[in-house]
C-alpha positions in Angstrom: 7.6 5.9 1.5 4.7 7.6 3.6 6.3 10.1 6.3 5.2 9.3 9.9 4.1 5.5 8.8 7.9 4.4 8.3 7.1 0.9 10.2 4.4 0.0 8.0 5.9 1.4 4.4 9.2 -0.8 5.4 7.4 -3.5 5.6 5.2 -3.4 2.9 8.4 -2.8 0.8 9.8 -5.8 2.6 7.0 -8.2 2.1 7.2 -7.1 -1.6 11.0 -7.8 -1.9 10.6 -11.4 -0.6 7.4 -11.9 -3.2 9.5 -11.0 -5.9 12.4 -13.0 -4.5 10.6 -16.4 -3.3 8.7 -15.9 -7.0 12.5 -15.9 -9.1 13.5 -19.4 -6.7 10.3 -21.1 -7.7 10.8 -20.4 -11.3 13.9 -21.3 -11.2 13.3 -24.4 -9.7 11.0 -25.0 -12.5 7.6 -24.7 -9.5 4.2 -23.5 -11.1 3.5 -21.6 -7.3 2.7 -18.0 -7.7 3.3 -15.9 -4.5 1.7 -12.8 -4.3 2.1 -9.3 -2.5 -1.3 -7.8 -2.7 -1.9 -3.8 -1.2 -5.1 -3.8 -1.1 -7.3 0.2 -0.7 -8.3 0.6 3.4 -11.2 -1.7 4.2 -14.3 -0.8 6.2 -13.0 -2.9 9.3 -13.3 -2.4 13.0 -9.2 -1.7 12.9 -9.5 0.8 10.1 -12.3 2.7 11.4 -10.6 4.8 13.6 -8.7 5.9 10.6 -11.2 6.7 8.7 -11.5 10.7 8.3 -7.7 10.6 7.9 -8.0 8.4 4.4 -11.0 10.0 3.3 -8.9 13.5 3.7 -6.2 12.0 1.7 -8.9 10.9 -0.9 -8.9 7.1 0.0 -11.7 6.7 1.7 -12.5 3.4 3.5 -14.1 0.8 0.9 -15.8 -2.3 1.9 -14.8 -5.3 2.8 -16.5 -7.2 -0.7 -14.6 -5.0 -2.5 -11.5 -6.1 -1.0 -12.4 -9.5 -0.9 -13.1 -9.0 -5.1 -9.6 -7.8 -5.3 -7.5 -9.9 -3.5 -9.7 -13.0 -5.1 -9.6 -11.7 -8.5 -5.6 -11.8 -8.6 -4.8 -14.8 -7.0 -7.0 -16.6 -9.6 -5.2 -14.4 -12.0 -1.7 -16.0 -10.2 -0.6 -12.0 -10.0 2.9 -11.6 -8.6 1.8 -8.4 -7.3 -0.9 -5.9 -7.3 -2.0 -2.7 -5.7 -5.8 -1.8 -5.3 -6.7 1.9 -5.9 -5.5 4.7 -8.8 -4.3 7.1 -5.7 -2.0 4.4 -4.1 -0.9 2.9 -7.6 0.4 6.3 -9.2 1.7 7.3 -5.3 3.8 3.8 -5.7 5.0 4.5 -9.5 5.9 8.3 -8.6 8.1 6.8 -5.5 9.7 4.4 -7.8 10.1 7.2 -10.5 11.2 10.9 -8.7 11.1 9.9 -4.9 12.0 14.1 -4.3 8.9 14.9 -6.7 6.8 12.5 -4.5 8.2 14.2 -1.3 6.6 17.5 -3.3 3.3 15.9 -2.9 4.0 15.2 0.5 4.2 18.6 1.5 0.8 19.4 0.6 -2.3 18.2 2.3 -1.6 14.5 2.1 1.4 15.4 4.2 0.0 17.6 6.6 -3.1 15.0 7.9 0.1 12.4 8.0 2.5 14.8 10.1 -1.4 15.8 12.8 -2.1 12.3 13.1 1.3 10.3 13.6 3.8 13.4 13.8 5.8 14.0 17.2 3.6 15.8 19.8 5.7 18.7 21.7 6.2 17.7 25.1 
């Protein structure tokens, strides 16, 4: 849960939820259909480029679009429920999960700070 990106962490979470739950029907209706939620690392796009200092500041810089491709290839072959590309986003995710108030500790350092300049309230 990303401060300032609430929209888009709510419906990752979302997205992931209804993975998990469309995943349990299937099985239980005895389907060999895998669906999968896949997060993959910010690509080198014309949408992400904007954004681009901002990730490389929080030490995810923009990766390209093979890469990506690799990824999100690579697990649906592997039938992967889920996934998430990148060591920063995958321990971010697990330390949530874990201690959200130690994550929020995190948060207040720099990570935080480029969140809160970019997407914060402005005073009016």
């Amino acid at each position: 849960a990303l401060p300032y990106y609430s929209a888009d962490v709510a419906t990752r979470s979302a997205l992931s939820t209804l993975c998990q739950a469309l995943n349990r029907e299937l099985q239980l209706e005895g389907r060999a259909l895998t669906v999968s939620y896949l997060c993959p690392e910010p690509a080198d796009t014309e949408a992400e480029r904007p954004y681009g200092s901002l990730w490389a500041q929080m030490g995810a810089p923009l990766i390209s679009v093979d890469k990506v491709a690799d990824f999100i290839l690579r697990e649906v072959a592997a039938r992967t429920s889920g996934a998430i590309m990148g060591r920063q986003t995958r321990w971010g995710s697990l330390l949530n999960a874990v201690s959200p108030t130690l994550f929020d500790l995190v948060l207040r350092g720099r990570m935080g700070q480029q969140m809160k300049a970019r997407f914060g309230s402005k005073p009016r």
